[in-house]
Residue, then its C-alpha position, 0 to 999 in steps of 0.5 A: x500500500x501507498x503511504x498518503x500524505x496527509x496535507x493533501x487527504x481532502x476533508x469532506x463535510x456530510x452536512x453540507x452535501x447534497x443526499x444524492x452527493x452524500x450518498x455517493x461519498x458513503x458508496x465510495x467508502x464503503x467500497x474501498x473499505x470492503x475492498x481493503x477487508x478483502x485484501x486483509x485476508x487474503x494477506x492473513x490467509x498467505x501468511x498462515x499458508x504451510x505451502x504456496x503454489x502458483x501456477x504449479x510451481x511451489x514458491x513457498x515451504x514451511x521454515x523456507x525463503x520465497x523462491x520465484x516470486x517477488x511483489x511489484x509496489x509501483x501501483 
């Protein structure tokens, strides 16, 4: 994940919104939310794994080193 600056995280204020607009920014949230539980998970989910395999070839052994596989952080 990205670290964000905070000077630039725009501030929204609910009450002056529109309900259709301030409908939308709740859509908005809770989406990415939902998207980034998901992700948790998944994470939690490789951490606990004895063995990972993709694409038939094992990258992963219990007490072992990843081979084969590296993340990419440029998004």
């Amino acid at each position: 994940m990205r670290a964000r600056n905070k000077k630039k995280l725009k501030k929204l204020n609910l009450l002056e919104m529109s309900n259709p607009q301030r409908i939308q920014v709740i859509k908005e949230v809770r989406e990415k939310l939902r998207l980034k539980i998901v992700e948790a998970k998944l994470w939690q989910q490789l951490l606990e794994a004895e063995n990972l395999t993709i694409n038939g070839n094992t990258v992963y052994r219990e007490n072992q080193q990843l081979t084969g596989f590296y993340l990419r952080n440029d998004v």
